[in-house]
Residue, then its C-alpha position, 0 to 999 in steps of 0.5 A: x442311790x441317786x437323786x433328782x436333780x434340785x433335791x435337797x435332802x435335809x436328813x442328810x445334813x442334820x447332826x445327830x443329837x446324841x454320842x455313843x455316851x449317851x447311847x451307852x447311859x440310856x443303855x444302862x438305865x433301860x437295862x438296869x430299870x427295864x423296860x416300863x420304867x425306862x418307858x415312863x422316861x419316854x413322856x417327858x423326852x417325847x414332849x419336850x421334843x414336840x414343844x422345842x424340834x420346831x423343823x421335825x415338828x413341822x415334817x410330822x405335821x405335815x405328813x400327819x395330816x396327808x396320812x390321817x386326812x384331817x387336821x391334827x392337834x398335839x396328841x397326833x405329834x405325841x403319839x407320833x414321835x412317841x412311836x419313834x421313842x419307843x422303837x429306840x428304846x425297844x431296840x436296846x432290849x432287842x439287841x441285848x437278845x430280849x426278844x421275849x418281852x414282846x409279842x411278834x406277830x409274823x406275815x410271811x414267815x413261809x416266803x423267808x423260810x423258802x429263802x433261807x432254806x434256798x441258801x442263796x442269800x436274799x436282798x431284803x429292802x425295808x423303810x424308815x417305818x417301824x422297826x427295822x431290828x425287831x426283824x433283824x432280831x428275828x433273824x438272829x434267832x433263826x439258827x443258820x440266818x445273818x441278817x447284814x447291813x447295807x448304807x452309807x459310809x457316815x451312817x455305817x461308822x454311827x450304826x457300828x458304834x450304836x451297836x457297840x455301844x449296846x451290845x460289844x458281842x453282837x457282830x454285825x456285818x455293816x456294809x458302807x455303800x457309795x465307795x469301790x467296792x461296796x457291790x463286791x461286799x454285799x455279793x460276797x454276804x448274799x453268796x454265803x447265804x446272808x440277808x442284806x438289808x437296806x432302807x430305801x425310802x431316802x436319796x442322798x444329794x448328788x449330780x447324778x440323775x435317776x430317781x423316780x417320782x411315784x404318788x405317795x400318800x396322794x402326791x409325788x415323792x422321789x423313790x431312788x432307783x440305786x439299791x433296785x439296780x444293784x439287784x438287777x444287776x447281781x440278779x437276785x431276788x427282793x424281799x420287803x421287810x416291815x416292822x411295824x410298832x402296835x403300841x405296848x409291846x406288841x410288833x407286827x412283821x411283814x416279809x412280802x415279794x417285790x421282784x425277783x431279778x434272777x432271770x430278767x433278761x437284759x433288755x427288760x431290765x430298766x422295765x423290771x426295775x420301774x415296775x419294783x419301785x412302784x410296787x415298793x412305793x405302793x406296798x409302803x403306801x399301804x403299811x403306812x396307812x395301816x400303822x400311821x405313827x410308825x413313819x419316822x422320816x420326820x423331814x419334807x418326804x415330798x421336796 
């Protein structure tokens, strides 16, 4: 992924809280206790962070108050990081192939099955909104369907051991980008048919140039072009994938169409790509505003 010049990205130097002991003790309270009381646990957790997170705070305030458009008090900072609380903890019980205890509701379902049924692999593209596992869940239902992992080399060697953390026979395909051969990897899991799924709604520092700016919630927000030129140049098709959290246990899956760069010609290619990302941008626009407090970059989207 690459990066407007100047950008500070700030998720990327914030040091993760938690290790995999914890991970593994939370694991084993959620699954000993189950999950409404380990929801109960979620209250105390969620206003403590609110009261004592003062940079996430201040991100979740600001971006609450261009979603919802009016100004926002304690509740809305609870319900947000609520939401975010929920998902983690709800990804211990889906990971641990749980998927009955929520009610899934499915948009697209048609539009994956065709790819699935196609056998030629799908780059699936999704965003820090929601759940991203209760759709690789879905897929692990799904007889014959591998749903892979596509980020960076720090991110992927934390996600390893989360995953193992919670379910040591769970194999996930884990693909680090951003080194020699990353491009190879992921061709070689969409020829056998996988979907490789990437969140593309952050950038990473760096000297090279070429993001895009597009208006996002009513200003301009840095959108990479990185993962939609490596569509363009393997040629394969995009799918957005959202998971979004409707309280309780409920979830709402959307699978929707982005582009399909099969049979773009080399000359349009760069045309191609904008036209992707703006129609990204817009479509998480409009989930966002669908499901507010599902928006879990809880950093200044819009430096």
């Amino acid at each position: 992924m690459i990066l407007a010049p100047g950008t500070t990205q700030e998720w990327l130097d914030r040091r993760e809280r938690s290790n995999v002991a914890t991970i593994k003790l939370i694991v084993w309270i959620a699954l000993r206790l189950g999950r409404p009381v380990a929801r109960l646990l979620l209250h105390p957790i969620c206003v403590y962070f609110v009261l004592f997170s003062r940079k996430p705070r201040r991100s979740s305030g600001a971006y609450l108050r261009k979603v919802l458009g009016r100004s926002i008090g304690f509740i809305d900072l609870f319900r947000h990081y609520h939401a975010f609380a929920s998902c983690l903890l709800d990804r211990v019980f889906l990971l641990n192939d749980q998927q009955a205890l929520f009610d899934i509701r499915i948009h697209g379902e048609a539009l994956a099955a065709n790819f699935l049924a196609s056998g030629e692999g799908c780059l699936m593209f999704g965003a820090h909104l929601g759940s991203f596992e209760v759709i690789r869940a879905l897929g692990h239902a799904q007889p014959g369907l591998r749903v892979d992992l596509a980020m960076f080399e720090d991110n992927a060697r934390k996600i390893s051991s989360v995953l193992g953390a919670i379910n040591a026979s769970r194999t996930v395909e884990v693909i680090g980008l951003g080194r020699l051969g990353s491009m190879l990897r992921v061709e070689e899991c969409l020829e056998r048919g996988d979907f490789v799924g990437l969140l593309t709604d952050r950038t990473i520092d760096g000297k090279s140039h070429g993001d895009i700016r597009y208006p996002f919630l009513g200003e301009p927000a840095a959108f990479a072009t990185g993962p939609f030129r490596m569509a363009a140049l393997l040629k394969r098709p995009v799918m957005l994938g959202v998971g979004l959290y409707r309280g309780g246990n409920r979830y709402e899956v959307h699978f929707e169409l982005l582009a399909d760069f099969s049979a773009v010609a080399r000359d349009d290619r760069e045309a191609a790509i904008e036209q992707a990302i703006r129609h990204y941008a817009e479509r998480i626009e409009h989930h966002t505003r669908s499901a507010p407090y599902n928006w879990f970059n809880f950093f200044d989207f819009w430096h």
